[in-house]
VMD Tcl script that draws the C-alpha trace (Angstrom):
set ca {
  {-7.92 -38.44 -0.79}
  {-4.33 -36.21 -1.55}
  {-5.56 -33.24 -3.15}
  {-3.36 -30.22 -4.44}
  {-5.62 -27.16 -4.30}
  {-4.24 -24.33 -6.55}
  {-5.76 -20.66 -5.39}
  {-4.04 -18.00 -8.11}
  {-4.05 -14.60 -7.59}
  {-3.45 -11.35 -9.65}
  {0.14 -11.47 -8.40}
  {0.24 -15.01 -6.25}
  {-0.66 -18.56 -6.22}
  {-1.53 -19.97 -2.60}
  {-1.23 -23.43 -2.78}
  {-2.20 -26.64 -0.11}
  {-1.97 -30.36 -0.08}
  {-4.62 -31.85 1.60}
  {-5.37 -35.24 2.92}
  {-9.05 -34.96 2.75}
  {-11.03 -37.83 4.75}
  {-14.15 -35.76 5.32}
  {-15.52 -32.36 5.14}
  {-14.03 -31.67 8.36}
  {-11.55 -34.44 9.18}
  {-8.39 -33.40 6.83}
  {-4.30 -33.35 7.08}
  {-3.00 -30.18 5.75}
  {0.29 -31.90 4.65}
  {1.96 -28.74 3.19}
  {0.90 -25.50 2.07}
  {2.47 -22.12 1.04}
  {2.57 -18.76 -1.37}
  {4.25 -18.00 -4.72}
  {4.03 -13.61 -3.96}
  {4.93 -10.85 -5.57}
  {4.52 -12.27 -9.39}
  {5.71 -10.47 -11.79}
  {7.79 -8.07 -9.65}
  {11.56 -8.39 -9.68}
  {11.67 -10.18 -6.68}
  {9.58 -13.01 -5.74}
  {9.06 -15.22 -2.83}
  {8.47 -18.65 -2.51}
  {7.09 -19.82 0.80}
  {7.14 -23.84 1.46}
  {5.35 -25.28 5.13}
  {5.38 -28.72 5.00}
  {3.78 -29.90 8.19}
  {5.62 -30.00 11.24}
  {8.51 -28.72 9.78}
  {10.04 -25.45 9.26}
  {8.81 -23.29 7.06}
  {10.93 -22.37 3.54}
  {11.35 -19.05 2.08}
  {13.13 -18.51 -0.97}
  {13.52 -14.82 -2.71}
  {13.94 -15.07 -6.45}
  {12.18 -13.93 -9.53}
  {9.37 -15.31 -10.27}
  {8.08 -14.62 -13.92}
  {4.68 -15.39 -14.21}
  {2.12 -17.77 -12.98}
  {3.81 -21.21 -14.88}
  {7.14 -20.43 -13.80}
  {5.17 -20.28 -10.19}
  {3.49 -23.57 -10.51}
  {6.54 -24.97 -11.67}
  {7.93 -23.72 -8.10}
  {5.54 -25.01 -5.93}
  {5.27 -28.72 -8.14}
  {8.98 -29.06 -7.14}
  {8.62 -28.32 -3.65}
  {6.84 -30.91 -3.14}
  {8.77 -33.29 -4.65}
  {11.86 -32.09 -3.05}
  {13.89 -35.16 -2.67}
  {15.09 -33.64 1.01}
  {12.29 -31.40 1.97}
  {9.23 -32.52 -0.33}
  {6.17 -34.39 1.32}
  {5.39 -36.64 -2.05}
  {7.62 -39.39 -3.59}
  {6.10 -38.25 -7.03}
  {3.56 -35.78 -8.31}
  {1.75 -39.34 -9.13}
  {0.39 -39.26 -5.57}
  {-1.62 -36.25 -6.07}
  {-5.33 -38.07 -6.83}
  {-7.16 -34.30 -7.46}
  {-6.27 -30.95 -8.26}
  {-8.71 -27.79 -7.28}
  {-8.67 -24.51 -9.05}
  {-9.97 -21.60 -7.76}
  {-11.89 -19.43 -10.59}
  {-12.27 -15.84 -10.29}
  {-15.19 -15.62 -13.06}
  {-17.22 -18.06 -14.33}
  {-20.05 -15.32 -15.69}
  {-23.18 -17.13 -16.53}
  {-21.93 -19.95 -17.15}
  {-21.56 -21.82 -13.33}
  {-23.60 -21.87 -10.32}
  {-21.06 -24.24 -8.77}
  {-18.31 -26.29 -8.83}
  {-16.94 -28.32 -12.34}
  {-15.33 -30.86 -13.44}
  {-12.19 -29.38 -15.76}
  {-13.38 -30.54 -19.71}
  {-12.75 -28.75 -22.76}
  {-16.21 -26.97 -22.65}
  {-15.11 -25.48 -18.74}
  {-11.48 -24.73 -20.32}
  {-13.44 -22.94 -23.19}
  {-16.02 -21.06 -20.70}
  {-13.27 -19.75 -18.64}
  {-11.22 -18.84 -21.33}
  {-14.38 -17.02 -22.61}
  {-14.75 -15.05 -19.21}
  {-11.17 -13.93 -19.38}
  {-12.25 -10.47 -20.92}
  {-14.41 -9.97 -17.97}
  {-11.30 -10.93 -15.70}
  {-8.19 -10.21 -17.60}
  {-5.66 -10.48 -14.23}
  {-7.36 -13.97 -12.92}
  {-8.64 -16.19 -15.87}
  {-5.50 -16.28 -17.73}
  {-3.62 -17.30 -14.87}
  {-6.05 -20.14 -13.82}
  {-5.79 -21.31 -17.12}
  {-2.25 -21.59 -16.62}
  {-2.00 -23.37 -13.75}
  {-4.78 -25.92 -15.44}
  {-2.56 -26.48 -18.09}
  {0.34 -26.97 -16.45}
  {-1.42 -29.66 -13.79}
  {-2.35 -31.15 -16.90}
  {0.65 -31.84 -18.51}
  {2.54 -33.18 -15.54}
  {-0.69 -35.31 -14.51}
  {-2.65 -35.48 -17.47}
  {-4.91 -38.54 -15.66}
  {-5.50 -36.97 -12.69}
  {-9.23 -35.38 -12.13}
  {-9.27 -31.43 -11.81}
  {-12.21 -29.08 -10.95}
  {-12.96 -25.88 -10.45}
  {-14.42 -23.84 -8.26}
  {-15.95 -20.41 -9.29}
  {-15.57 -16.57 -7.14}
  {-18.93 -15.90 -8.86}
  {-20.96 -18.42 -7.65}
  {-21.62 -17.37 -4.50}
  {-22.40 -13.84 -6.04}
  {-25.42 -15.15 -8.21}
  {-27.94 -14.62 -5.34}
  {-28.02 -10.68 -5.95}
  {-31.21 -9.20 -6.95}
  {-31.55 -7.45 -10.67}
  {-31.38 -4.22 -9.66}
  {-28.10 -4.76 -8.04}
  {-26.20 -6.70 -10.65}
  {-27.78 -4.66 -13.24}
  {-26.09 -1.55 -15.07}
  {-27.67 1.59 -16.38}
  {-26.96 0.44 -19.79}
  {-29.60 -0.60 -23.03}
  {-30.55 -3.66 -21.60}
  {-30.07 -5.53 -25.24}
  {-26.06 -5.06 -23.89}
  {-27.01 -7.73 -21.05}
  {-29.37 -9.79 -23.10}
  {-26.52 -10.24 -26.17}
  {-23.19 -9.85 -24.66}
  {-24.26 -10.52 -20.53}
  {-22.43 -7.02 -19.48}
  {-23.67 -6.90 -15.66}
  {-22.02 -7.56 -12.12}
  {-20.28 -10.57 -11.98}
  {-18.38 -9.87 -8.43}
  {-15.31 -11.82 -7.04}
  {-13.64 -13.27 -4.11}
  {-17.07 -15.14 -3.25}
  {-15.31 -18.30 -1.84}
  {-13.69 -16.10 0.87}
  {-16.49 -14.05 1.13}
  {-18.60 -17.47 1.35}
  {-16.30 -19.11 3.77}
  {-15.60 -15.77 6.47}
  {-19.26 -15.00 6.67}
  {-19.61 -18.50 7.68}
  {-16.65 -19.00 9.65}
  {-17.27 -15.59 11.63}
  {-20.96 -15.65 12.42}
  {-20.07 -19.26 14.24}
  {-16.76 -17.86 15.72}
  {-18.63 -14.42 17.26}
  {-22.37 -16.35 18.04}
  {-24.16 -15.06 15.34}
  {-26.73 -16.61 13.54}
  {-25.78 -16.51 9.57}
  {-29.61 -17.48 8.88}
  {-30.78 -14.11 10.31}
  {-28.10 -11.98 10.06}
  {-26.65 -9.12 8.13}
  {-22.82 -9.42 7.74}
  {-20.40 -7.22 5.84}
  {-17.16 -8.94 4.64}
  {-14.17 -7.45 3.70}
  {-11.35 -9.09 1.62}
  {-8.62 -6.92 1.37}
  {-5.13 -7.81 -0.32}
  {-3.91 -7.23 -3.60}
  {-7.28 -7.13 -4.77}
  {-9.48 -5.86 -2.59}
  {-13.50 -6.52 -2.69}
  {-16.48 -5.69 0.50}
  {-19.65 -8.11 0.19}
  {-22.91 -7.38 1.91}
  {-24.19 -10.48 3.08}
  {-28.37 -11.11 4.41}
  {-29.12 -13.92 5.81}
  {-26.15 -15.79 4.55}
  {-26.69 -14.87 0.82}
  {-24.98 -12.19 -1.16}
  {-27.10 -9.22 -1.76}
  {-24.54 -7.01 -3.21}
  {-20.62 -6.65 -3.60}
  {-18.38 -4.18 -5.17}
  {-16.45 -5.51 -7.70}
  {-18.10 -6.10 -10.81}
  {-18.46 -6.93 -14.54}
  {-14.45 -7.66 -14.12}
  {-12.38 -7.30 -10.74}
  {-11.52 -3.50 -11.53}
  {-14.63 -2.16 -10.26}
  {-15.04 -0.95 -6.70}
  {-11.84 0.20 -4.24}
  {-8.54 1.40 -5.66}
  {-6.42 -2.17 -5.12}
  {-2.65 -3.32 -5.69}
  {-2.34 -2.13 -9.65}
  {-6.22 -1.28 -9.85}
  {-7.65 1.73 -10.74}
  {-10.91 0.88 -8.97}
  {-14.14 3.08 -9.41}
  {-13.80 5.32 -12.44}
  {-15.55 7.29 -14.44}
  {-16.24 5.60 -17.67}
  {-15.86 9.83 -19.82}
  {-12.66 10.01 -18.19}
  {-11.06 6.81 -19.24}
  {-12.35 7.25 -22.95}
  {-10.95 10.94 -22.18}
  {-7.23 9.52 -21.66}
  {-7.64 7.23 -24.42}
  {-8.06 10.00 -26.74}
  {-5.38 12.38 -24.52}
  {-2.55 9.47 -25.00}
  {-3.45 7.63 -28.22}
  {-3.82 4.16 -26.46}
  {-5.57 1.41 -28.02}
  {-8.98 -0.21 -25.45}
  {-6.31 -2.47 -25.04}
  {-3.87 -0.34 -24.06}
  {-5.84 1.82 -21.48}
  {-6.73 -1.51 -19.90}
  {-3.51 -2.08 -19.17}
  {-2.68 0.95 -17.49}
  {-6.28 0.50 -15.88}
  {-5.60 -3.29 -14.74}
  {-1.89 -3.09 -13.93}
  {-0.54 0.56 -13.80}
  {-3.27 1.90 -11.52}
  {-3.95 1.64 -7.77}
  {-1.52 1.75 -5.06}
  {1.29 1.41 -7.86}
  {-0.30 4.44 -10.06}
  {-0.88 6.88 -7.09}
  {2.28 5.82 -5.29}
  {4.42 6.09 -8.43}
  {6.55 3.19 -6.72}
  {4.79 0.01 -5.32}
  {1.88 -2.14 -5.92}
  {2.39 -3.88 -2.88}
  {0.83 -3.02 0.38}
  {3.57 -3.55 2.94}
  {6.36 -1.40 0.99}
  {3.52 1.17 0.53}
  {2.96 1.27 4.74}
  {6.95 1.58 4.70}
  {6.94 4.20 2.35}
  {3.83 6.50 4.23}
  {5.81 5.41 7.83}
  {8.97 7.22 6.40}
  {7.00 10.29 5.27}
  {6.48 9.27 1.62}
  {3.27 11.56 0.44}
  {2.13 9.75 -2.37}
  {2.19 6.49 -0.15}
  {0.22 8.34 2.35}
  {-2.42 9.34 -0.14}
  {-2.87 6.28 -1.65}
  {-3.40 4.29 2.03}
  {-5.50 7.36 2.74}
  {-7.74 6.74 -0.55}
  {-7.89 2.57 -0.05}
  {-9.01 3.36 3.77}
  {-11.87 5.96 2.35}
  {-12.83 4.00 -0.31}
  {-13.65 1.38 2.69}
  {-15.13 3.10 4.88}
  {-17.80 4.07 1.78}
  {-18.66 0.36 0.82}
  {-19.00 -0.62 4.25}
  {-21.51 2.75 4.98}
  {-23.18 1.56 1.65}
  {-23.93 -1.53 2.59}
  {-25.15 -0.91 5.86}
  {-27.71 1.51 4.82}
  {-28.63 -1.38 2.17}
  {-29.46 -3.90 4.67}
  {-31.00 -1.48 6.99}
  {-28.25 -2.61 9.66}
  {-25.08 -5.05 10.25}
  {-24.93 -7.61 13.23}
  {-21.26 -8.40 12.23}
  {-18.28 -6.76 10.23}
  {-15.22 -9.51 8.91}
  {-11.77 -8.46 7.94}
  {-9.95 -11.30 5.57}
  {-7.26 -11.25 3.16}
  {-3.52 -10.91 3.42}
  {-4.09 -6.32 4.44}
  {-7.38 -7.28 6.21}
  {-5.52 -10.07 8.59}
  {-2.20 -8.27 9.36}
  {-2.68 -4.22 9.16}
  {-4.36 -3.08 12.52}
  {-4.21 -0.25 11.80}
  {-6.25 0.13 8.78}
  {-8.79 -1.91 10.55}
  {-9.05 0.52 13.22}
  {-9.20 3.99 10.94}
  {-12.02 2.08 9.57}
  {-14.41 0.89 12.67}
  {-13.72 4.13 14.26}
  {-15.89 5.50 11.70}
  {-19.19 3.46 12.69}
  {-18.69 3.87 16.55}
  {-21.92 6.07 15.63}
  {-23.97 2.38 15.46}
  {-23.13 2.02 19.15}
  {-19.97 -0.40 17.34}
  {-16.98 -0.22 20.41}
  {-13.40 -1.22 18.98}
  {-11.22 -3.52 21.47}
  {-7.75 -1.53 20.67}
  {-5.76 -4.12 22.93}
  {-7.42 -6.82 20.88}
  {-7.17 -5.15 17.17}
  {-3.24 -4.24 17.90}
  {-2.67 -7.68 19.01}
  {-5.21 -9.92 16.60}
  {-2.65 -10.82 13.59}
  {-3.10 -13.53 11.75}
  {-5.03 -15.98 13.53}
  {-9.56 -15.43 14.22}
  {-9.82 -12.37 16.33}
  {-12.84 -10.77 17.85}
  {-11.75 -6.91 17.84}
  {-14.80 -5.35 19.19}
  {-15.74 -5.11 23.28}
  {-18.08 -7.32 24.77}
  {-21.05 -4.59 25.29}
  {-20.50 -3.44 21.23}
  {-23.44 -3.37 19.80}
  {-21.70 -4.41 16.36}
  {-19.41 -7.21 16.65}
  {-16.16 -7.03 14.46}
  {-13.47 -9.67 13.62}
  {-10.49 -10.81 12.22}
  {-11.55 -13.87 10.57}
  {-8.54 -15.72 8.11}
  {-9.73 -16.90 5.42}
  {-9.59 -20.06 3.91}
  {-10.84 -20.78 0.20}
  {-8.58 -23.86 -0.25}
  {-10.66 -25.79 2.37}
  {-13.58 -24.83 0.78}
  {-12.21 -25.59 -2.69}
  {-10.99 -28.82 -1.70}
  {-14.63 -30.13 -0.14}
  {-16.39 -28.90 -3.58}
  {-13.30 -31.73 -5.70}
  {-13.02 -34.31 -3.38}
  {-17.54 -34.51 -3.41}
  {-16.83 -34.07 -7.20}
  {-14.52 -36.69 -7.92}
  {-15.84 -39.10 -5.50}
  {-19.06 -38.98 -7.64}
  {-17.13 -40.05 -10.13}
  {-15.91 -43.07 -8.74}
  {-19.42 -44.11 -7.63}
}
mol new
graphics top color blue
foreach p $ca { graphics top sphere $p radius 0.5 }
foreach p [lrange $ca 0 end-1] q [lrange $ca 1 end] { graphics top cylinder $p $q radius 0.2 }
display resetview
């Protein structure tokens, strides 16, 4: 089965076309990243297999000027891998919030397209732009199956008391204000993927994963279920991230409204996309510029690396005092899989749990599964890449084969 699988970030749609035969036997035919959305200048990134990889710099609007990209890559008449888009037989989306509403996987019908659009308020960055890229799959194949799969899903295992806030519980009961999480298809897939790479046994285990790019979330993981995470009722909650503020005192951000005359609507703007590394930096949302910018002396780069490391090290100290322990500590996402150096300010902080950093191995790990910690560490780290495509392209191909049965 060709499937396109459709990941869409805050500020970038990762994209892969699959030849799925099994859950484990699959072609990756092409595959690549629309980055840097929004910003005023964008890169397109086209692999199709065994070939050179493409890069293109341009601007890149928004997320349907991006699909529109990617959909034309593919049918490249000299460099495409598809004759027509009419090849494509399935199309998954990955979803940051599905609220309530999904436990799993969907098939894409006007009540999904309604729920989503619903849970938009609870992740203004993400919905919208997965609705995008739904509609635009849908009117260039409007016959073709799509589904979705949902970041929240794997989060619905946490107990009450952790999902729950401190507010009148009637706000839960009528308007379901509680922790929602994200990023739970990496989280899902690096817990699994690094207890099997590093020997440990997921089924009595306490992991910690940490997916750190743009967005940024940590996910204490027991036994191979989420117990707690720290992002919340919407993506802004927990770390400071690319253009997010991150933890905040709710008196001081109803304090600015009244200080600058914004509108809720307003003041989440500046909270969603004017905050973060791009708010404390004063000059980039983006990670790598912001290293640049702190390597050349920069001192509002430097504090803002210097908060995103803290804010880290917190969660992870959090989480291990939850669980009473950690057998295992993953690093995933586009900061957590190519900055060594962030990865070792961290783990030098927990060297106190008998955890031993391999330096050699963390300088050189980049980019591919790493183990980073010595052999006689009594915590095991690693560099695990994540890979929510795969497991959004198992959850449509079991989907739409149940259709055809």
């Amino acid at each position: 089965m060709i499937l396109l699988v459709i990941n869409c970030g805050s500020s970038s749609i990762k994209y892969q076309l699959l030849d799925m035969k099994s859950d484990d036997i699959f072609d990756v035919i092409a595959k690549g990243i629309a980055e840097k959305i929004g910003l005023p200048e964008g890169i397109l990134q086209y692999a199709p297999a065994g070939k050179p990889k493409i890069v293109r710099d341009l601007p890149i609007a928004d997320h349907k000027v991006g699909m529109q990209l990617i959909l034309e890559a593919l049918t490249d008449p000299e460099t495409g891998v598809l004759k027509s888009l009419e090849d494509i037989e399935a199309v998954g989306h990955r979803i940051v919030q599905g609220g309530d509403f999904f436990s799993g996987s969907a098939l894409v019908n006007e009540d999904v397209l309604k729920k989503i659009a619903f849970c938009s308020d609870f992740a203004p960055l993400h919905n919208p732009a997965h609705l995008l890229g739904i509609e635009a799959i849908q009117h260039v194949l409007p016959t073709v199956p799509q589904v979705v799969t949902f970041d929240t899903a794997f989060h619905q295992t946490m107990p009450d008391y952790a999902y729950m806030y401190g507010l009148p519980y009637e706000y839960y009961e009528k308007f379901r204000v509680r922790r929602y999480g994200a990023h739970g298809t990496s989280h899902q897939f690096v817990a699994q993927q690094g207890a099997r790479f590093c020997g440990v046994d997921i089924d009595h285990s306490k992991i910690i994963t940490c997916h750190l790019g743009a967005g940024s979330s940590i996910c204490a993981i027991k036994d191979g279920k989420c117990v707690d995470t720290s992002m919340g009722f919407s993506p802004l909650e927990g770390m400071i991230m690319g253009t997010r503020v991150g933890n905040i005192d709710a008196n001081a951000v109803i304090y600015l409204e009244n200080k600058l005359g914004v509108t809720p609507d307003e003041m989440s703007t500046i909270l969603n996309r004017k905050s973060g590394f791009l708010g404390v930096s004063q000059k980039t949302s983006d990670a790598r510029e912001l290293n640049e910018l702190a390597n050349n002396g920069d001192p509002k780069a430097k504090l803002a690396l210097k908060k995103f490391t803290f804010d880290i090290i917190k969660l992870i100290g959090s989480y291990v005092a939850e669980m009473n322990g950690v057998d295992l500590i993953v690093f995933t996402g586009g900061i957590g899989e190519h900055n060594s150096r962030l990865r070792r300010r961290v783990l030098e902080n927990f060297s106190y749990m008998g955890l031993s950093l391999d330096y050699e191995a963390n300088a050189a790990a980049f980019g591919e599964d790493a183990m980073i910690t010595t052999a006689d560490s009594a915590v095991k780290a690693a560099l695990i890449c994540t890979n929510e495509e795969l497991v959004i392209a198992r959850d449509t191909m079991h989907i739409v084969e149940s259709l055809e049965n």
